[in-house]
C-alpha positions as CSV (number, residue, x, y, z in Angstrom):
1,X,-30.6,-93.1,35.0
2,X,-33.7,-94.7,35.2
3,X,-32.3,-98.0,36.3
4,X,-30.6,-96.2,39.9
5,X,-34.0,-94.5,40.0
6,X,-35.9,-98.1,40.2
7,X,-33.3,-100.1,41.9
8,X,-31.8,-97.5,44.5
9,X,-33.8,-94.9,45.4
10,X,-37.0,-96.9,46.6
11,X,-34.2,-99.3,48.9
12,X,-32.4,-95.7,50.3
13,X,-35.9,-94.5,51.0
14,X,-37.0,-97.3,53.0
15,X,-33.9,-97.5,54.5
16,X,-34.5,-94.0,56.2
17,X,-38.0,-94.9,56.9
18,X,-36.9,-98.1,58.3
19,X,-34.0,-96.2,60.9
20,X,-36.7,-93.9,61.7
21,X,-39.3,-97.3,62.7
22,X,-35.9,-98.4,64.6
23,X,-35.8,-95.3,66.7
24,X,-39.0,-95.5,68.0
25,X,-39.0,-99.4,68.8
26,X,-35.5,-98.8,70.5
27,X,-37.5,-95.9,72.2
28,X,-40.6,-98.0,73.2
29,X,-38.0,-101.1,74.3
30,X,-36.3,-98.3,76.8
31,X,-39.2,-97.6,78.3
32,X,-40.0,-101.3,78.8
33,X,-36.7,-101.6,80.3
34,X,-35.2,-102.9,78.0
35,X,-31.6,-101.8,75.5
36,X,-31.7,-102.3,72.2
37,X,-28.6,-99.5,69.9
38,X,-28.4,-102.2,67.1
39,X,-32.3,-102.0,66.4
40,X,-32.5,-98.7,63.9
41,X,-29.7,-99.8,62.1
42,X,-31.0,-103.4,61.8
43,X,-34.6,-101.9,60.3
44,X,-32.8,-99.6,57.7
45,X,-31.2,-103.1,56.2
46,X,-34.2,-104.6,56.4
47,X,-36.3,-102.1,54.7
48,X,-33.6,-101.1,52.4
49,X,-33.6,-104.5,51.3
50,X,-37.2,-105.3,51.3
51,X,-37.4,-102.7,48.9
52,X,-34.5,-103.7,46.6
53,X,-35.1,-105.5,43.7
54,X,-31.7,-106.9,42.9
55,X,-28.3,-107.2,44.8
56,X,-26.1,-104.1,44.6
57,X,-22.8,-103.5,47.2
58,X,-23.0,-99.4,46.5
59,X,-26.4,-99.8,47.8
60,X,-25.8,-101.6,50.6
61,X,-22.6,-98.7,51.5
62,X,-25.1,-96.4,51.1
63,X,-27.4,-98.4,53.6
64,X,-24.3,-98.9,55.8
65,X,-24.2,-95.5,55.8
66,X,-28.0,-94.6,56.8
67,X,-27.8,-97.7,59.7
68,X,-24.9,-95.8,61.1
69,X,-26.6,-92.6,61.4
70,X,-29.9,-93.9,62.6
71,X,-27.7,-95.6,65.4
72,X,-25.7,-92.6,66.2
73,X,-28.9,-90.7,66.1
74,X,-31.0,-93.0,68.3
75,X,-28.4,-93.1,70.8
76,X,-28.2,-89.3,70.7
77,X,-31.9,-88.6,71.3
78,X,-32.6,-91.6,73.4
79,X,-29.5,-92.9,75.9
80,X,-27.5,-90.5,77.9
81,X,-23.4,-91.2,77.3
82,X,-21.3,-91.9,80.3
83,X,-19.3,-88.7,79.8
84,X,-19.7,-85.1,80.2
85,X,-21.3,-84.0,76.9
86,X,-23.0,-80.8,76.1
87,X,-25.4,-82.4,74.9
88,X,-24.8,-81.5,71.2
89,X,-24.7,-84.5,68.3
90,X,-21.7,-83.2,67.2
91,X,-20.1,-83.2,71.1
92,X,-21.3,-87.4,70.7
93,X,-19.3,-87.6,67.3
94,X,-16.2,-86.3,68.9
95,X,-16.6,-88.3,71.6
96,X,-18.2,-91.4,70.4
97,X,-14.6,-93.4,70.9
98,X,-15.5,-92.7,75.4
99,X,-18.7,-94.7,74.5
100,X,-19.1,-97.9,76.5
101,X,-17.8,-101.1,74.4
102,X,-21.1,-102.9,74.3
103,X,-22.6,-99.4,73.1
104,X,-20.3,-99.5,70.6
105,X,-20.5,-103.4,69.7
106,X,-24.4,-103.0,69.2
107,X,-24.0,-99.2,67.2
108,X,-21.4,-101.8,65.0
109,X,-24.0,-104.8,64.6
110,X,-26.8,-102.5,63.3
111,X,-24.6,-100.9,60.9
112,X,-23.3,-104.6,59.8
113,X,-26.9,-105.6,59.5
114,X,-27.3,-102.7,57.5
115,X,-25.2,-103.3,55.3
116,X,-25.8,-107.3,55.2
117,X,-29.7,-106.9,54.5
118,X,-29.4,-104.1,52.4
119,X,-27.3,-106.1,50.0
120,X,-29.9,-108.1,49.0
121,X,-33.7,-108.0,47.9
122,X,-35.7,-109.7,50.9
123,X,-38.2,-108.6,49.0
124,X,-40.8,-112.1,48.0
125,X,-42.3,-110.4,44.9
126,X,-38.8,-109.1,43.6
127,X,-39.3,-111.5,40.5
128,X,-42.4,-109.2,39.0
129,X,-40.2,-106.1,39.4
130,X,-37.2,-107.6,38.1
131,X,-35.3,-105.0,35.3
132,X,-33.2,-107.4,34.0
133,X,-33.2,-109.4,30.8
134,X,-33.5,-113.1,31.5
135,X,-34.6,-114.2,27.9
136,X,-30.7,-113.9,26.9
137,X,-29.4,-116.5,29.8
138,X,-29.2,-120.0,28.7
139,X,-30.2,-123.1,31.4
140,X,-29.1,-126.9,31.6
141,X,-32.4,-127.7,30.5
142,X,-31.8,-125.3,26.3
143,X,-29.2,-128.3,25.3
């Protein structure tokens, strides 16, 4: 138990925190003209796996996961579809196969990069935090 506690919920937390940072550069790019679906889905990788200190795949579904909600969020709050909606987030869910191809090209990137860098520690000090045992592994060099 303590092992998930060290190794997934500081990556899932950051993950969140890291869509959340997406949706407001994606908001601050729209108002500089600019479109950017991919971008919350892209942070939540990237924090999930700055915060990561080894490589886990469940993780990085989980991270999928978040990156695909952040997306479908941002999009939500931020971009107006080009259908009728009612404006609901459920009304996008149901609809979300009307959604322009490049939409739905960029909502698929994010979640990829989601997944991709949440796979993995980006994180540069992830050798102090390390829970493994290393003493046990034998190199080239012990013969």
């Amino acid at each position: 138990m303590r092992k998930i506690l060290i190794t997934f919920v500081p990556g899932l937390i950051a993950a969140g925190a890291g869509g959340y940072l997406g949706h407001l550069a994606a908001g601050w790019l729209i108002g500089q003209g600019r479109d950017a679906p991919m971008l919350p889905g892209a942070l939540a990788g990237l924090a999930c796996g700055f915060c990561s200190i080894d490589r886990s795949r469940v993780r990085a579904g989980l991270c999928a996961l978040i990156a695909l909600a952040a997306g479908l969020l941002s999009y939500w709050k931020l971009w107006s579809p080009p259908f009728e909606t009612d404006g609901s987030f459920l009304d996008l869910i149901k609809n979300v196969h009307r959604l322009l191809p490049y939409t739905l090209i960029m909502l698929g990137l994010g979640t990829f990069l989601g997944f991709w860098w949440g796979r993995e520690s980006t994180n540069p000090w992830r050798h102090r935090f390390a829970t493994t045992d290393r003493s046990s592994t034998r190199s080239v060099n012990d013969e």
